[in-house]
N, C-alpha and C positions, 0 to 999 in steps of 0.2 A: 401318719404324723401331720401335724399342721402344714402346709404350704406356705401360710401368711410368714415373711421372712421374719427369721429373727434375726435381730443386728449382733449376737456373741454369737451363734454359729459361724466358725470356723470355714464352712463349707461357704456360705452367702460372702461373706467377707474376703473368700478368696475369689470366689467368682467376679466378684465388683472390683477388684484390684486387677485381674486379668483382661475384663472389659475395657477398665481406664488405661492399664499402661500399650493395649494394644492397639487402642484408638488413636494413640501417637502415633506409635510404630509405621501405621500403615498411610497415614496425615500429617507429612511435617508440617504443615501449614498453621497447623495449630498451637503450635511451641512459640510464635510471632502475635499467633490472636488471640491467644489468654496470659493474662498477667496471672503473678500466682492467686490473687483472689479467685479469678474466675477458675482455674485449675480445682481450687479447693470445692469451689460452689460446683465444678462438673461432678469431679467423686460424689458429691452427697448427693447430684441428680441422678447418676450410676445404681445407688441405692434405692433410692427412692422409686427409679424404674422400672427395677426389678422387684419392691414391694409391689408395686401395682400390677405387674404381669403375674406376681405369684398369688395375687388376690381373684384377678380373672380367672386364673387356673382354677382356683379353690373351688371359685361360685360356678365354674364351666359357664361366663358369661364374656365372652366375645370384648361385648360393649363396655365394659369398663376399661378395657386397656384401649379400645378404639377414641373413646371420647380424652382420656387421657393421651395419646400420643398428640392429637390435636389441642390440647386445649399448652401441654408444654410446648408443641413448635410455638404458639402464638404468643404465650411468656417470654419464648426467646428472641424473637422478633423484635418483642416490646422493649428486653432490656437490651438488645447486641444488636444499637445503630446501626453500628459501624461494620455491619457486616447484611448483606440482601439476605431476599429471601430463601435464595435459592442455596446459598453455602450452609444455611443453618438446616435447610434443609439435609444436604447433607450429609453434614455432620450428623445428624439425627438417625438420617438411614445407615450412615457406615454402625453407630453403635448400635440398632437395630439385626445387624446382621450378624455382627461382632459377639454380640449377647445370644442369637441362636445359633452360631458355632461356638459356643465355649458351651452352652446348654447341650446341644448334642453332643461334645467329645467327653461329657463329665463322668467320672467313673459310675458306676449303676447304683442305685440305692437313692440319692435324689430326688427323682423324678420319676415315675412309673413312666410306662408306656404311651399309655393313653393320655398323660399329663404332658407329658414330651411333645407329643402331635399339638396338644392343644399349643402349648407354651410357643411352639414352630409357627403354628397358625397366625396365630394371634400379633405375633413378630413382624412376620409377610402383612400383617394387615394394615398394621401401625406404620411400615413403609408404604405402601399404597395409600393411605389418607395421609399422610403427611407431602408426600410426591402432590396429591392433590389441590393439597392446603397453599400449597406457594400461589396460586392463581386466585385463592380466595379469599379477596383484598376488597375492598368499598372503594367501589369506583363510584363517584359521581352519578347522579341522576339525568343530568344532562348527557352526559356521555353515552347513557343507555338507551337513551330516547332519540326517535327521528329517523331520518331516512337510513336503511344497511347498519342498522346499529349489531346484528348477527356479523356481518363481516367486522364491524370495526373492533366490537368487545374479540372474536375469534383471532385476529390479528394481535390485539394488546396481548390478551392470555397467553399468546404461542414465542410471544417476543420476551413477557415475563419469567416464562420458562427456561428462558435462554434459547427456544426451536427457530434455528433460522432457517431453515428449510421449511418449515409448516409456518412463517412468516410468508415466505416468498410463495407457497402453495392459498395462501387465503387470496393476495391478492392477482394469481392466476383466476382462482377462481371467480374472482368478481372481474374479470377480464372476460372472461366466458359465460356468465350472467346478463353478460352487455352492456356492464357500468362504462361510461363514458369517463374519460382521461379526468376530465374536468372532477364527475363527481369522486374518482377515485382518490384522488388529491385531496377534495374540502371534506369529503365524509366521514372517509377514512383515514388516510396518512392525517393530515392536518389537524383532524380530531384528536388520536391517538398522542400526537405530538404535545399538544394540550394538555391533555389528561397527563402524560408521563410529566411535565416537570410540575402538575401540582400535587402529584402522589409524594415529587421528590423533594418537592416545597412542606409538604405534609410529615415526611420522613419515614414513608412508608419504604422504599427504594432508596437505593443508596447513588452518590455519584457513578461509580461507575456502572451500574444498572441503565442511568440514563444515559452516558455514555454510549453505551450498547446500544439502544434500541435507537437511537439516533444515525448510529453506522449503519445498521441493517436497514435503515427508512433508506438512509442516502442510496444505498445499493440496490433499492427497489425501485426509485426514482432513475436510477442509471438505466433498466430494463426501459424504459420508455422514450428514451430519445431517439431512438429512432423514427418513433412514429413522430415525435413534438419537431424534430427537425426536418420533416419531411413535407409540411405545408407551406402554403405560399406565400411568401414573404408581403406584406403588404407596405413596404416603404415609412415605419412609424417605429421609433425606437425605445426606451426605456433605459434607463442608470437606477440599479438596486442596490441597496447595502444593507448591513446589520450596522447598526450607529456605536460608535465611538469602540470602546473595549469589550462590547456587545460579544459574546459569544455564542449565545443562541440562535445561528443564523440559519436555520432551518427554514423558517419563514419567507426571507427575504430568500432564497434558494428557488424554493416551492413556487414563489410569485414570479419570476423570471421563468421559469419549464411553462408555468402556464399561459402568459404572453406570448411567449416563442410559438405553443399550442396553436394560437390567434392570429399567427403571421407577423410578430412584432419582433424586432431584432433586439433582443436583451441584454444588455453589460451588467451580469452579473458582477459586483465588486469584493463580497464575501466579506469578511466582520473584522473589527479593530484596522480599520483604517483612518487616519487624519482628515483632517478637514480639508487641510488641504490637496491633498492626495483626490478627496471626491470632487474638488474645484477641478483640479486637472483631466481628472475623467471625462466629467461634462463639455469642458473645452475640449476635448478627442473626441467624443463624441457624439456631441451635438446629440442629445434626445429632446425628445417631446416631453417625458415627464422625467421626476427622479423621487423614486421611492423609497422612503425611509422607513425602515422597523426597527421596532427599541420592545424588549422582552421585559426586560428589568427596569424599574422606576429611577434607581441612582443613574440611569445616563439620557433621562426626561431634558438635562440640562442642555446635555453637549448636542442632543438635537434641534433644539431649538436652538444654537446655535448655529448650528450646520443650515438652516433653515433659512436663519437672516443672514448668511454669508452666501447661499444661493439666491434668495432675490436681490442682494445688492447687486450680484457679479453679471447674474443670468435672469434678468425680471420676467423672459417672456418666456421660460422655461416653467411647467406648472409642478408642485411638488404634492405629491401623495404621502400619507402617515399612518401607521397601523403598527399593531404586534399588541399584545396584552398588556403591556406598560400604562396604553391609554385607558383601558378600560374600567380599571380603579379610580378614574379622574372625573372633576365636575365638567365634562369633554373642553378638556385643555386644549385640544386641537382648535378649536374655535377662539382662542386667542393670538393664535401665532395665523402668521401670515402665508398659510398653507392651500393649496386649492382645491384637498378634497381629502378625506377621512374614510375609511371604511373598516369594520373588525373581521370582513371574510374579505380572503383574496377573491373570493369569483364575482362577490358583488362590483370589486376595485375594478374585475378587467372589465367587465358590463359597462363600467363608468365608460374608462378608454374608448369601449368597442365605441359606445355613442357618439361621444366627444369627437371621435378624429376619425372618424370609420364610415 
């Protein structure tokens, strides 16, 4: 008999109903992330699935349900924002597997033998390129290019996976390559950093995706304080922040570890702080400079502001500015009364080492 499903057999129709309801069964989670639209449009994906696994069968071609398992995660992707890559993935495999145990328990008559193998095959395969598919995303062209860009893409891919142990294993490994603290920082972490919130700017990645790979940066940067506080203080300070309700303070983080690296005493201040709250730092602290980073363009203001309330208060304090906010700009930095600009942190401490060093 034909393979190619038919939608009034009895048999296909119960199959695809056994698929659907046991993909609940075994996923509450899914009862919260499909409204009944999306329920309805799964069933008819259920169908449709299994049209296309029984078509591969038919033709004994592999690659038709290959290129199909792929080309639906990436549909799903494109309509279900609101959900990463890695949950729709999945989802995708639990019904993958769902689909070849209801295939294998079905009573005989069905499916030959030899059809079964394949139909099994082919199942295991469409989970293996879909598992694959989560990390094959368009990453920027910059991002591929330049110095360790092998470490840096190896690290985003392992972090998109959700592996944080094979996170924490890339950059051992460029620990034992010889990368210096320094380039490990700008090449990689800081790179990485970049690239994640324009995937999430893009809407490739969901918030809490970035969320993640922010935690696991921060906890990779905790592996190295030892050595960053372990050199010799040179007598020269620094005051950092993330500006205003700023929360992307990754930045302003990253540039304080690597001062400290340089002997420079760091008051890291961390993000959504007041103005006045950084006025009083400075006065505690007394630094040499005070570094500002702004991510996002909507708080361009409140740093310029922050700006002219330190040289009114503090004139002989020099103030530095960076984060990507500026980089969009006809270099805005050049009209506030600031005493130094850079879009890499290593160029910024270069500056320092000069200046006061």
């Amino acid at each position: 008999m034909s393979l190619l499903v038919n939608y009034t057999d009895q048999r296909y129709v119960e199959i695809a109903q056994k698929v659907f309801q046991e993909q609940f069964k075994r996923d509450p989670k899914l009862e919260k992330e499909l409204d009944e639209r999306r329920k309805r449009l799964m069933y008819e994906d259920v169908v449709y699935n299994i049209s296309f696994l029984m078509t591969a069968v038919h033709f004994s071609d592999g690659k038709i349900f290959e290129g199909y398992a792929i080309w639906i995660y990436e549909l799903l992707c494109n309509l279900m924002k609101d959900l990463d890559r890695d949950r729709i993935m999945e989802h995708m495999n639990d019904h993958y597997l769902i689909l070849s145990e209801i295939l294998n328990s079905y009573p005989d008559g069905l499916l030959s033998e030899d059809e079964l193998k394949k139909a099994t095959d082919y199942l295991k395969t469409a989970m293996e390129v879909t598992t694959n598919a989560v990390t094959e995303i368009s990453l920027s062209s910059k991002f591929q290019e330049g110095k360790h860009s092998e470490l840096r893409i190896a690290y985003l891919e392992a972090l998109i996976k959700s592996q944080t142990r094979e996170a924490h294993d890339v950059i051992n490994e460029a620990k034992k390559q010889g990368l210096s603290l320094m380039d490990i920082y700008e090449e990689i972490l800081a790179k990485v950093m970049v690239e994640t919130g324009d995937l999430w700017h893009k809407n490739i990645i969901t918030i809490d995706k970035e969320h993640y790979i922010t935690s696991v940066t921060q906890s990779v940067l905790s592996g190295f304080y030892d050595e960053i506080f372990s050199k010799p203080r040179k007598n020269k300070r620094i005051v950092s922040c993330a500006v205003g309700s700023e929360l992307h303070e990754m930045g302003a983080r990253m540039l304080s570890d690597m001062f400290e690296y340089q002997g420079w005493d760091s008051y890291y201040l961390g993000a959504a702080l007041p103005e006045a709250s950084i006025l009083e730092a400075i006065k505690e602290h007394q630094p040499d400079i005070v570094a500002l980073s702004v991510t996002m363009p909507l708080y361009l203001p409140t740093c310029e502001n922050i700006v002219k309330a330190v040289k009114e208060k503090y004139p002989s304090v020099k103030i530095a500015v960076g984060g990507q906010a500026f980089k969009n700009t006809e270099k805005l930095w050049e009209m506030w009364n600031v005493d130094y600009y850079s879009a890499t942190a290593d160029v910024f401490v270069n500056w320092a080492e000069k200046t006061y060093c």
